[in-house]
Every structure is written in structure tokens, then in C-alpha cells.
N, C-alpha and C positions, 0 to 999 in steps of 0.2 A: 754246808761244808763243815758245820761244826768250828772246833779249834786247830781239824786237820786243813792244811792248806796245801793247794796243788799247786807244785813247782811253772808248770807251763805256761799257769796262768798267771802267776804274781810275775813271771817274765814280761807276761803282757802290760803290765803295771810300770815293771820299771822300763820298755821299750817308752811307752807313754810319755812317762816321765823323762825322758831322754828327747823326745818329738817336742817336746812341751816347753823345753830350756832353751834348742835351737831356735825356736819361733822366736823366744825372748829376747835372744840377744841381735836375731836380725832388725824385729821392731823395735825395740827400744836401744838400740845404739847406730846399726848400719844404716837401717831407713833415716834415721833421722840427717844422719853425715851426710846420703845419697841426696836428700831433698835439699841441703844446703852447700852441698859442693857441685864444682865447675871439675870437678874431677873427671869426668867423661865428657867428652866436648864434641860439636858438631851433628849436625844429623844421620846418625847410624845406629842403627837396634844392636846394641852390644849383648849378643846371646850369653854371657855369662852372668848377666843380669838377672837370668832365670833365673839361677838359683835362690834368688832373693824372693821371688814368686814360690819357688818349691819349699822354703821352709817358713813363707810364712803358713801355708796350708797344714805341715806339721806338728801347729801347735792346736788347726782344729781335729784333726788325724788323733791324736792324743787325747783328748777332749771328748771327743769319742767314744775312746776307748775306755778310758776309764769309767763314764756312766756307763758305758753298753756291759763293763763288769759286776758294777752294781746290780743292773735287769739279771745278768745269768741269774748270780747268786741270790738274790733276795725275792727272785718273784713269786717261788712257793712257800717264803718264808714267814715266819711271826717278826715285824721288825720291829726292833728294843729302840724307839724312838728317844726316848734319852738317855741311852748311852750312847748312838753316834751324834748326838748333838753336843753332850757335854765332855766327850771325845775329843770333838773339832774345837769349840768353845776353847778348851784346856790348854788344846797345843799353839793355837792362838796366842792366848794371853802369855803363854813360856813365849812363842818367837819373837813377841812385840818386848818382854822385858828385855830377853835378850838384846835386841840391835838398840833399846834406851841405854845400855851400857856400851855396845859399842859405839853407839853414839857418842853417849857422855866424852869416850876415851876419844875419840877420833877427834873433839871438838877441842879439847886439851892440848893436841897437839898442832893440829890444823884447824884452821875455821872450815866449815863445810854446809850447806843449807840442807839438803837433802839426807834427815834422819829423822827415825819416828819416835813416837811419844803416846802416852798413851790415850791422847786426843783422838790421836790416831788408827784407834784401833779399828782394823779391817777396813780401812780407806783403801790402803797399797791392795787389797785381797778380793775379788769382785765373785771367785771360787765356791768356798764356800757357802756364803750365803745360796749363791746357784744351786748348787749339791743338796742342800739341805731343804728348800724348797724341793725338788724333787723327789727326796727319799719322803719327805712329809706326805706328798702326794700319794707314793705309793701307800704309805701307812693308813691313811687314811678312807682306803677303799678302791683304789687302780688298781693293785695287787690281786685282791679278791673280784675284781670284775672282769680284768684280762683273766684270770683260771678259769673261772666258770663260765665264761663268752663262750670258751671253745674256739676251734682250729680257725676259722670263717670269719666270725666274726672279729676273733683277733688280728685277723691278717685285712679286713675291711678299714679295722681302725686305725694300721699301721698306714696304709694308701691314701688314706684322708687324710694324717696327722701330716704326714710327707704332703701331699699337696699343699696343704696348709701352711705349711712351711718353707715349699718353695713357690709357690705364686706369688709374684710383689704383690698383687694387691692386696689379699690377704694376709701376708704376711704385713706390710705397712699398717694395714686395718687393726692388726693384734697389737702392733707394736705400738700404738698409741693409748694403751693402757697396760703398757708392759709384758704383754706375756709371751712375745716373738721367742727371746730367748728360754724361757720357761717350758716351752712348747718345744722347742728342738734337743733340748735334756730331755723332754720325757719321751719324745721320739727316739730316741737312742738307749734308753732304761728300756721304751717297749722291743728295740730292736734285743735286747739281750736275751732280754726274758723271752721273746718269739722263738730264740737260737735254742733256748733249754728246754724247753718245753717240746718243740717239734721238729727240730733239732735238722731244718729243710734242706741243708746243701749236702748231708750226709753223701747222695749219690754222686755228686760234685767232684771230678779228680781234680787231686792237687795242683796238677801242672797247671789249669784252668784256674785257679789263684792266683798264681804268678803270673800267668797271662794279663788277669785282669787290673794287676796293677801297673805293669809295663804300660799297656794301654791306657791307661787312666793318666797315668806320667806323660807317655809321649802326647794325649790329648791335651795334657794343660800346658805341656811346653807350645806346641801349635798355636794356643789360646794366647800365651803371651807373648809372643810374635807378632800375631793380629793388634793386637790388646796396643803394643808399642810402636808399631809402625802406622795405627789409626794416631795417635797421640803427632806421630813426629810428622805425616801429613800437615793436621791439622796447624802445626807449631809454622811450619813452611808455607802454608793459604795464608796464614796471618802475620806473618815477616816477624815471626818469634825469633830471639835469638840463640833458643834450646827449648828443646820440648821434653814434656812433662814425664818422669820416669817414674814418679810414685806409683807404688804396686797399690792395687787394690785388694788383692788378697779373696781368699772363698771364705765363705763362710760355714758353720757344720752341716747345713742342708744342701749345700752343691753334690752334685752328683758321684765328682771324681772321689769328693772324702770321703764321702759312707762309703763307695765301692771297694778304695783302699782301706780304710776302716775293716771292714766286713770280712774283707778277703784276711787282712794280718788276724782279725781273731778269730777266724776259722781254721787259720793256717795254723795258730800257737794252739788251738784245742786239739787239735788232731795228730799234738806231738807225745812220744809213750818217754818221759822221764823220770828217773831218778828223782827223790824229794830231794830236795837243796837248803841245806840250814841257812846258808849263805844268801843264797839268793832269795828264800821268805825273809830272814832279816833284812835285808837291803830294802826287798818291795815293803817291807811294814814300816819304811822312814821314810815312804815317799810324799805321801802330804807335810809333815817336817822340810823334804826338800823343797816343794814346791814354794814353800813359807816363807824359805833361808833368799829364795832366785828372784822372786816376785814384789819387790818392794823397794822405792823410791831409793831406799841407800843403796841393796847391792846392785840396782842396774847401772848405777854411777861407777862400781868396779869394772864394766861389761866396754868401758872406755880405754881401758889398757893398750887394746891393742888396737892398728892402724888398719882396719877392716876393708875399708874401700879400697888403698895401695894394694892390698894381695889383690882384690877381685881386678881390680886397674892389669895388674901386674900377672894375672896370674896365676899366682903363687896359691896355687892348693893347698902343698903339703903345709906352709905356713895357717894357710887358713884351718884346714882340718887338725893344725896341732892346737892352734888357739881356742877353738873349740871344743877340743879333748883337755885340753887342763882346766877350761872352766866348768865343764862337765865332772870330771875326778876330783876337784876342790870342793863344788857343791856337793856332791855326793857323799863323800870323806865328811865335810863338816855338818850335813845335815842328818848323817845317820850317827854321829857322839852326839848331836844334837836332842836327837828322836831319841835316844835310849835317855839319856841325862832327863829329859823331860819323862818320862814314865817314871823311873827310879824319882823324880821330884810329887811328880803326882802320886805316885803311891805312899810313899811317904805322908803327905798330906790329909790323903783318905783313910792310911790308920790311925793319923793323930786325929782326924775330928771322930772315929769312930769309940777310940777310944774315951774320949770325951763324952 
């Protein structure tokens, strides 16, 4: 892709990025209220509960997406292994000063426990490291093995990696030396790079995208039906006085995510746009946002508002506004963020070149 960047797809970036923020503020503010409030009471599957199932899945939907962009773009490429490391490294160390000043200020005024330091660093962040294992992978010779495999044999390795990664046993087996999730990144790198290279659903009409995610949707609402009403049984055999509503959530190798996965970035490649100065700025500040969203201080702002009452209650447009302004604040303050940090790093790279 060079330095030209195609609008369609950095769409798919900031979609990502957008799937990635709503997971966060379900799990780390609403799940946690839901597992300790008496706010829904009684034995009944409260179908609006769902959507606490549907957006925990969109932050693996996202997750997804974003390696499966890395596969398109990088899999015929020469990868510049430290410059995406000392990339990520950089804007690292800018987001962690940053929140040790907000911090500092927020302490000054309020006491507050949850703010980082640079103890800290990439504790809150579990991302990159992931990522970068990954792209290391590629560099290292997956790149050069999936092209010259060929059509067969790359699509062999995809069916195994996917089994691999959805069988418990095997997967349990990997996971005790780490590389469950390692293995499901690079499952979704080879799923990208499979998409460029032989480019399979070509014949595939649109509408049958859409299809496949409505169905993917209504299959995982069914599932958590089942999923809650085995729970609230079980609560009732044992003379519980409320049964268990913790979501358990998919993981990236469930069936429904790749499927929605797969279908949104087949569905955004196959869009004919206009370049977007706008919209490539916005997607080249999205790891900056995901920085700004993801870490012990700001998920403590993610408390504001009274998440369960709307769901208790109802109240969508409430809900859906609460989520829209914490969506346009991160976004607004991680992209002055992402450009301040470039403008600071370059800076830095002509002073020591200088030198």
C-alpha cells in the first residue's frame, strides 16, 4: 500500500476501533455493576441482557479485524520490523506520560488509587505485546511460507490453525504454555493475508454478507437464552436466591466472530470510495485511542454514568447517548493526542540525528 492509504479500509480500522471501546465499557463497568447488583430480581431471563452478550463479542469482532488488516497488507510485503516496534514502543511511553500528569493533576485535587506510573508500563495494555508477537512471526518467515505454500496448502493451514484453536483440548493443551492466544492472532493475520492473495468470496453476493451476519446475531441471541435460562434452572434445583447472569462472552475463534468478522471486511473491501483525508487521519490515531480507553484511570471515567438503570429501564436512547459521548471524547482526545505525539517524536528523532 505504500504511503497511499485506502479510505475503505482505514474505515474498517476505525469500525474496529469503535467495536473495541463498546466491549470496554460493558466489561469493565456494566458487567461488573451487573455481577453485584440486585438490580434485576427474580427468576426471569431478561432479554435485554443480551446486549451485554452482543457487545461483549464486539470487542473480539474488532480484534479481528484489526489483525486480519495487518494479513491483507503485510503478507506480500518486506516488513520494517523496527519501525512497527519502535512505533508502538513510542506511543506507549507518550500515553503512559501522559495519564502520570493526569494523574499527578487528578491526585492534587482528589485522592484517587487507580493511575499509572511508569512502573506501569504496558500493565493496563495486554495489545500490543499480542500484535507484535504476531507481526514478529510474520517477519520472521510465515510471510514467506504462506506465498510460496500456495492456494492448498495455505488453505490446509488455515483449517488446522482454526481447529486448533477451536477444540478445548487443544486449545487447553497450547494454552499451558501460552500460545492459545498467539495462535488465534495468527489465525486471523493468515485469514487476511488468505483474503489478498486469493481473494475467495469474490463470487459471493453482497446480500449473502448481510445475511451472514443477521444470522450469526440472531444465532448468538438464541445461544444466550439457552446460556441463561440453564443458569436460572440450575439457580431454582438449588433453592438459590438469584441465578447467575454473568456473561461468558466468545472468544476470537467462536464461529459467530470470524463469520461477522469476515463478512464486515469483505463487505468494507468491496466498497468503491472517495480518499478521505479525514477519515485516514482519524484511523492513523487509532492505537493512540485504544491507549487513551484501555487503562486503569480512564475505565474509572466509564462510571459516570448509571448503565444498569437504562438497561433496568429501558432507556436506549439514554444508553446509546452515553455511549456516543464516550465514543466522541475518546476519539477527539486521542487523535490531539496521536498527532502531539508524532509532532513530539519527530522532534526528538531530529534532535538526536542532529547530534
Amino acid at each position: 500500500m505504500g504511503n497511499k492509504r485506502q479510505t475503505n479500509f482505514e474505515m474498517i480500522r476505525i469500525l474496529a476501533m469503535v467495536l473495541i471501546i463498546i466491549h470496554h465499557i460493558f466489561v469493565h463497568s456494566i458487567e461488573p455493576q451487573l455481577s453485584q447488583s440486585d438490580i434485576f430480581e427474580g427468576y426471569e431471563v431478561y432479554d435485554r441482557l443480551m446486549i451485554v452478550d452482543f457487545a461483549r463479542s464486539f470487542g473480539k469482532i474488532g480484534n479481528i479485524l484489526f489483525v486480519m488488516l495487518s494479513g491483507y497488507f503485510l503478507i506480500d510485503k518486506k516488513i520494517d520490523m523496527a519501525k512497527h516496534t519502535v512505533k508502538i514502543l513510542s506511543e506507549m511511553f507518550f500515553a503512559t506520560v501522559v495519564f502520570m500528569l493526569a494523574g499527578a493533576v487528578h491526585l492534587y485535587f482528589q485522592p484517587v488509587y487507580n493511575v499509572l506510573n511508569l512502573r506501569a508500563f504496558n500493565e493496563d495494555w495486554w495489545f500490543p505485546g499480542y500484535y507484535i508477537v504476531i507481526i514478529f512471526a510474520a517477519w520472521i518467515g510465515l510471510n514467506r511460507y504462506l506465498v510460496d505454500a500456495g492456494r492448498d496448502k495455505f488453505r490446509i493451514f488455515l483449517i488446522v490453525l482454526f481447529a486448533a484453536i477451536s477444540i478445548a483440548w487443544i486449545r487447553n493443551a497450547m494454552s499451558v504454555v501460552g500460545l492459545t492466544t498467539i495462535a488465534m492472532g495468527i489465525f486471523s493475520y493468515m485469514l487476511g493475508g488468505y483474503i489478498k492473495l486469493y481473494n475467495p468470496l469474490k463470487k459471493l453476493k453482497g446480500i449473502w454478507l448481510f445475511v451472514l451476519i443477521i444470522c450469526s446475531l440472531i444465532l448468538m441471541g438464541v445461544s444466550y437464552h439457552i446460556y441463561a435460562s440453564a443458569n436460572m434452572n440450575a439457580a431454582i434445583a438449588t433453592e438459590q436466591p438469584f441465578y447467575n447472569r454473568d456473561i461468558e462472552g466468545y472468544l476470537e475463534c467462536s464461529l459467530p466472530c470470524i463469520v461477522i468478522s469476515l463478512s464486515l471486511f469483505e463487505a468494507f473491501k468491496r466498497i468503491k470510495c472517495t480518499p478521505s483525508a479525514l477519515v485516514n487521519s482519524i484511523s492513523s490515531s487509532t492505537f493512540m485511542i485504544y491507549l487513551l480507553h484501555d487503562n486503569r484511570y480512564a475505565r474509572d471515567r466509564f462510571y459516570m454514568f448509571d448503565w444498569l438503570s437504562m438497561i433496568r429501564d429501558e432507556n436506549y436512547i439514554g444508553l446509546i447517548s452515553g455511549i456516543l459521548i464516550i465514543l466522541i471524547v475518546t476519539f477527539v482526545i486521542g487523535i490531539l493526542m496521536s498527532k502531539l505525539c508524532n509532532i513530539t517524536m519527530k522532534g526528538i528523532r531530529d534532535k538526536i540525528l542532529n547530534l
